[in-house]
C-alpha positions in Angstrom: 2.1 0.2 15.1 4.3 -0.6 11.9 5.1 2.7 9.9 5.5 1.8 6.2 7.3 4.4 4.2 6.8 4.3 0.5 8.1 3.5 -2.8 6.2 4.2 -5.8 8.1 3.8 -9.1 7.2 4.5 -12.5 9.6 4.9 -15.4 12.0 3.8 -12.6 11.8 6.9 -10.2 10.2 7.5 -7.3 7.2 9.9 -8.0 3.7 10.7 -6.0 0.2 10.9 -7.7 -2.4 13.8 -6.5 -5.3 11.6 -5.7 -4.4 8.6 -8.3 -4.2 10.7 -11.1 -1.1 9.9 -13.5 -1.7 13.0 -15.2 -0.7 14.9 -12.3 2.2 13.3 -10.8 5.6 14.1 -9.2 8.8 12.6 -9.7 11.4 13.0 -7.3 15.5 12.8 -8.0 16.6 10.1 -6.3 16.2 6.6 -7.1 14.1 3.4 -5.7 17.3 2.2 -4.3 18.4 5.2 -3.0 15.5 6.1 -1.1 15.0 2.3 0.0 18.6 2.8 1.6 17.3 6.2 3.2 14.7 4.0 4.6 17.0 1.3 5.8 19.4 4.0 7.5 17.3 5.1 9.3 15.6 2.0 10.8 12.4 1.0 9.1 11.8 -2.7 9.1 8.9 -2.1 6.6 7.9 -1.0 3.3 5.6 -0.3 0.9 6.8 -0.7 -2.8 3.8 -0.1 -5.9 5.2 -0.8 -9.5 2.6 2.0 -10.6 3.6 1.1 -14.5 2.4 -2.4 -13.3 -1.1 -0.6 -12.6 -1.5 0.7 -15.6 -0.2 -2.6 -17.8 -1.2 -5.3 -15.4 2.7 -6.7 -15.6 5.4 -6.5 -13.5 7.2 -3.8 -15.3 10.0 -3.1 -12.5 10.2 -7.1 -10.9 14.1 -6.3 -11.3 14.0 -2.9 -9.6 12.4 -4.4 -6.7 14.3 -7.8 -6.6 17.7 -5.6 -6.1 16.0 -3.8 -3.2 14.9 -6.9 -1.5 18.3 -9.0 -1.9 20.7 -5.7 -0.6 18.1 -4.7 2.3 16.1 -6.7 5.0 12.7 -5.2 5.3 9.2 -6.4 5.5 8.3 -5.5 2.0 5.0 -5.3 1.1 4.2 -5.1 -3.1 1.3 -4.2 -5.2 0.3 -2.5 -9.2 -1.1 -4.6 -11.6 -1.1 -8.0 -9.8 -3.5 -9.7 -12.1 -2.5 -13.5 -12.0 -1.5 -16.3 -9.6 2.4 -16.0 -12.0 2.5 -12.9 -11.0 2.2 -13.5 -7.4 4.6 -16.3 -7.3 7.2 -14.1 -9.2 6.9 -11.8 -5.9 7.3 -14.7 -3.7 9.9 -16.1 -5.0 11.8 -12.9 -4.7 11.0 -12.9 -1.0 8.3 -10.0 -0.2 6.5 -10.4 2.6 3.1 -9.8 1.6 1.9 -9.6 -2.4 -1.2 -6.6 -2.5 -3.5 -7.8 -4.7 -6.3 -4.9 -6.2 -8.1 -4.7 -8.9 -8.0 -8.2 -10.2 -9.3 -9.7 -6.9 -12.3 -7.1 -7.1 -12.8 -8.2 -10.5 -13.2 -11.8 -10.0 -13.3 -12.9 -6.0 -12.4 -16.4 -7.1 -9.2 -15.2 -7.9 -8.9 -13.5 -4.5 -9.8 -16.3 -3.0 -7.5 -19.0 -5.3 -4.4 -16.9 -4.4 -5.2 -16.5 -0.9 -5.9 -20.7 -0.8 -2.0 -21.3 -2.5 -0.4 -18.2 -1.0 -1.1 -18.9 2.8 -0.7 -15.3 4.8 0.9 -13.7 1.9 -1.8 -11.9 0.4 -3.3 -8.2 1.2 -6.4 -6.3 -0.2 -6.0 -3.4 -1.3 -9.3 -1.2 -1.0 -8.9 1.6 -3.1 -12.2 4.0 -2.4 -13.2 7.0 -3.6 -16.7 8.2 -1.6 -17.6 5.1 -0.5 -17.2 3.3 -4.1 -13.9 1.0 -5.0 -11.3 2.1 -7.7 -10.0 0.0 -10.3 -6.9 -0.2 -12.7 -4.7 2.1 -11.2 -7.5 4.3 -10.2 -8.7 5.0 -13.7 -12.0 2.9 -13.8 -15.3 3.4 -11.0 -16.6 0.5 -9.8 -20.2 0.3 -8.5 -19.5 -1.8 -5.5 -19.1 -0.1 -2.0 -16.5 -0.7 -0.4 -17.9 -2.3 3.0 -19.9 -4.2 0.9 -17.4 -5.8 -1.3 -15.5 -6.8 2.1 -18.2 -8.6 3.5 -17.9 -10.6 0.3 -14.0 -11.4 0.8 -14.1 -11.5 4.7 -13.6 -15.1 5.0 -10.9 -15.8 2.4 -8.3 -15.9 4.1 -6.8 -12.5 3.5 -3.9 -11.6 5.8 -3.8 -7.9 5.6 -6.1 -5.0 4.2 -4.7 -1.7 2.7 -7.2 0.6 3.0 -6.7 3.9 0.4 -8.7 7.0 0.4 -8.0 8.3 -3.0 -9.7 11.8 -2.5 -6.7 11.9 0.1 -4.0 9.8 -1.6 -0.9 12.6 -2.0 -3.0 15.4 -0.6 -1.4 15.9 2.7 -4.9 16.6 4.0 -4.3 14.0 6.7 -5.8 10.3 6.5 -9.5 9.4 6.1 -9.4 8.2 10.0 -12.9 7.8 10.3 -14.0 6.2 7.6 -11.0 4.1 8.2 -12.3 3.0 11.5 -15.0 1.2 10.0 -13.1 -0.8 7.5 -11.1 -2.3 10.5 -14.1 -3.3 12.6 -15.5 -5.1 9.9 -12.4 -6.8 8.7 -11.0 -10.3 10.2 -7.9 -9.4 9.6 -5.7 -6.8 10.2 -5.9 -2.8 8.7 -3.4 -0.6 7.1 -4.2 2.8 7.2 -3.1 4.7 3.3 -3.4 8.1 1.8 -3.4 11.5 2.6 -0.5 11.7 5.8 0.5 14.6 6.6 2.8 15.2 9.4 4.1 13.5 12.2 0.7 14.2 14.2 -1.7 12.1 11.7 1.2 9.3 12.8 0.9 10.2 16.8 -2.9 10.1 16.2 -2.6 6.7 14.3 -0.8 4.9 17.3 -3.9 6.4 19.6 -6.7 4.8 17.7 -8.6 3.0 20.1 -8.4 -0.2 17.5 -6.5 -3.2 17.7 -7.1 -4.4 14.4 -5.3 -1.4 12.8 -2.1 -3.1 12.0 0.2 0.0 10.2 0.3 3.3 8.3 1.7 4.1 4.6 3.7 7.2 4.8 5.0 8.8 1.2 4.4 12.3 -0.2 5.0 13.6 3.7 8.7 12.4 3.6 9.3 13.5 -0.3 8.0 16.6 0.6 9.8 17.3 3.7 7.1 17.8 5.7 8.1 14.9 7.7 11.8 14.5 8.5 13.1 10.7 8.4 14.7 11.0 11.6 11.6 12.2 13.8 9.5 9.6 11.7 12.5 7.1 12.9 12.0 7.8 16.6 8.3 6.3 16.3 9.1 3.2 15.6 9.6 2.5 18.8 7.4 5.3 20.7 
C-alpha cells in the first residue's frame, strides 16, 4: 500500500483545515520544501501536494512552489486545488507530477472529466470530496446534490486512473478514516482507491494495509504527522511492512 504524506499550502505554508473549513485552519512553521525534504529523508516515494489558494481561486496560485519541489526531489507527486481547465493540467504535466487530481470542475461538467482524461492518458485522479453521502465543491465551500456513489457510476468509464476519496466530516479530525464508507467507493470504482481524511495514528495505517480490498491503492496521511501524533520514522518503517 503506498502511504502518501501531505502537503497543503496556502499563503505558501504548510497548514491543515478542521473538516475543509478555511476559517479554522492551522499553519505550521516550516515550509513546503522543508517538509517535502522531511518526507524525502525519510523514504517516501509519494506525495500528496493541494495548492488550497488554488481551491479557492480556481488558478494555480503556488505552480512555482511545487515546481521547485518536484525538480530537487524524486517522488510520485500527486497535485490537486482549483484544477478547472485542460491549461491547467498541462501546466502540471509539464512540470512532471505524476498524477493531476481533478475536483470540482470535473463534477461540474463530466465532459471535462472526461476530455482531460481522453488527452491526459493515466494522469488523471477524482477527487470525491463527500460530506454524508453528498459531494463538496470549491474547496469545500459549496453542497452539491449529487451522491457520491451515484456521480461515480456516471464517471466509471472515463478513463480515470486513480480516485481520492475524502471524508470531509473527518478531513483534519484525527477521528480515524471513514473505512467503511470507503469500502464501498472502491468496489464500485474501475480503478484504483485512495483512502483521505481523518488519520490518526499509526493503527488507522496497520488497519489500511489489512483491508480485505485490492482495489485500495494508498492512504493520505497529514495533520497526524504535523501534530506529532505520528512520528515520521515509525510511519517510514511501513513502507515496506
Amino acid at each position: 500500500m503506498k502511504i502518501f504524506p501531505a502537503i497543503d499550502i496556502k499563503d505558501k505554508k504548510c497548514v491543515r483545515l478542521i473538516k475543509g473549513d478555511f476559517n479554522n485552519k492551522i499553519e505550521y512553521e516550516v515550509s513546503p520544501m522543508l517538509q517535502a525534504e522531511k518526507y524525502k529523508k525519510y523514504g517516501f516515494k509519494n506525495l500528496h501536494i493541494v495548492d488550497l489558494d488554488g481551491a479557492l481561486t480556481g488558478e494555480t496560485i503556488n505552480l512555482n512552489i511545487i515546481a521547485e519541489i518536484v525538480r530537487k526531489f524524486d517522488f510520485q507527486i500527486e497535485v490537486g486545488g482549483g484544477v478547472r481547465s485542460i491549461d491547467s493540467i498541462s501546466k502540471y504535466i509539464d512540470l512532471g507530477v505524476e498524477k493531476v487530481i481533478l475536483g470540482s470542475a470535473a463534477i461540474k461538467d463530466k465532459n471535462f472529466l472526461k476530455k482531460a482524461c481522453l488527452k491526459f492518458l493515466n494522469k488523471i485522479a477524482l477527487g470525491l470530496d463527500a460530506k454524508d453521502g453528498y459531494l463538496s465543491l470549491f474547496g469545500w465551500k459549496e453542497n452539491s446534490n449529487q451522491p457520491t456513489l451515484d456521480f461515480l457510476k456516471e464517471v466509471n468509464d472515463f478513463g480515470v486512473s486513480r480516485l481520492i476519496y475524502t471524508d470531509i466530516n473527518r478531513d483534519g479530525t484525527k477521528q480515524s478514516p471513514n473505512f467503511e464508507e470507503t469500502k464501498k467507493v472502491a468496489i464500485l470504482s474501475r480503478c484504483p482507491v485512495i483512502i483521505s481524511g481523518g488519520v490518526s495514528s499509526i493503527d488507522d495505517i496497520k488497519k489500511a494495509k489489512k483491508l480485505n480490498n485490492n482495489n485500495i491503492e494508498g492512504i493520505i496521511v497529514g495533520k497526524a504527522i504535523y501534530d506529532g501524533n505520528i512520528k515520521l520514522d515509525e510511519l517510514a518503517q511501513e513502507l515496506d511492512a
